[in-house]
C-alpha positions in Angstrom: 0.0 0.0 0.0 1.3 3.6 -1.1 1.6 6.4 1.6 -1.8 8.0 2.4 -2.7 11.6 0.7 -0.8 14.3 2.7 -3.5 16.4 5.5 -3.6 18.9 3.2 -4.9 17.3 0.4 -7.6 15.7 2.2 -8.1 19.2 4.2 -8.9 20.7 0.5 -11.6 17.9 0.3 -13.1 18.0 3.8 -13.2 22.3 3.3 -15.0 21.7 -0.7 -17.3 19.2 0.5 -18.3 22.2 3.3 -17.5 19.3 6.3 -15.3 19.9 9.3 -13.2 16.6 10.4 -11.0 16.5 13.6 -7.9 15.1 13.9 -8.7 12.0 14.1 -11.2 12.1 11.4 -8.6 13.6 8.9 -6.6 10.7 9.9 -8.9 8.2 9.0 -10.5 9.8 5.8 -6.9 9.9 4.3 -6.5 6.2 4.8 -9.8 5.5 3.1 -9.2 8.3 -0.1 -6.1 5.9 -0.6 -8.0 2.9 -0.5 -10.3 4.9 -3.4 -7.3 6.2 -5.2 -5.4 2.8 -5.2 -8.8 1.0 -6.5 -9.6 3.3 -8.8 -5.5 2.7 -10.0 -6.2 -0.7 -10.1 -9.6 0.1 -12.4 -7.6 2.0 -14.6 -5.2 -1.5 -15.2 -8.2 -3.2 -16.9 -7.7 -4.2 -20.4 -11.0 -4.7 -22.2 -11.4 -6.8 -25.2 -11.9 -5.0 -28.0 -15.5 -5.8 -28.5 -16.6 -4.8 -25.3 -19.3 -1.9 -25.6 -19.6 0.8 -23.4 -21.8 0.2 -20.8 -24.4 3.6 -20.3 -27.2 2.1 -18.0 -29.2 -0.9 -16.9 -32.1 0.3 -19.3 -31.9 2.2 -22.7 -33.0 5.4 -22.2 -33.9 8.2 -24.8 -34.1 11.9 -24.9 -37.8 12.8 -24.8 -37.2 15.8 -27.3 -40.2 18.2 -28.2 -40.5 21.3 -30.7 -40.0 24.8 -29.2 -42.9 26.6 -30.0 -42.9 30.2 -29.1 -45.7 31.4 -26.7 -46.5 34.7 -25.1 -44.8 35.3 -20.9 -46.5 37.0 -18.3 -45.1 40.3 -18.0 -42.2 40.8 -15.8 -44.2 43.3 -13.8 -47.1 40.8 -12.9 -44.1 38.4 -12.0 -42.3 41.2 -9.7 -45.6 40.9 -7.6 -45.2 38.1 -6.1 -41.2 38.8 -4.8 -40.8 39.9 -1.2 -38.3 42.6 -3.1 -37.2 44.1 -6.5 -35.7 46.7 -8.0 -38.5 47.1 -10.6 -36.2 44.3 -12.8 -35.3 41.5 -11.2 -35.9 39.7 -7.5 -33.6 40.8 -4.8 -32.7 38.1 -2.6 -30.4 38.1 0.3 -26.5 36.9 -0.2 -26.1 32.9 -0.5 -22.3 32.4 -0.7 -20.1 34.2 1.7 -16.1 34.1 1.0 -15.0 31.4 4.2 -11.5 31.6 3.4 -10.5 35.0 5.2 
């Protein structure tokens, strides 16, 4: 078995997946994202035969497709009603995403 990914690698995973891990959690994960890195290593060593089709999905699917037909929009302003707040042109909506890193 390969050495584990370095704490800050799996810090940088823990911090984009929005989860905070202790210690001994950070510990832990890394030796589990190497068991996932080293089978998806071993994944990548399969040699297919060349007659092997991809493989999409258990059951064929298709794209339900249908014409764009052009119809009249209720007006913005009847719209704009219903929002708590606008400026008149679009809904104004408290911030979602702050900057965490500072």
């Amino acid at each position: 078995m390969s050495e584990t990914p370095e704490q800050p690698t799996v810090n940088q995973v823990a911090r984009l997946a929005r989860i905070h891990l202790d210690d001994q959690q950070l510990t832990s994960s890394g030796e589990k994202l190497e068991q996932i890195l080293e089978f998806v290593s071993q994944l990548e060593q399969v040699e297919l035969p060349k007659d092997v089709e991809p493989f999409f999905g258990a059951i064929e699917s298709v794209n339900a497709i249908r014409e764009d037909n052009l119809q009249t929009s209720v007006p913005r302003e009847k719209i704009l009603d219903n929002a708590p707040e606008s400026d008149g042109e679009f809904y104004l909506v408290p911030p979602v995403f702050r900057n965490t890193d500072s």
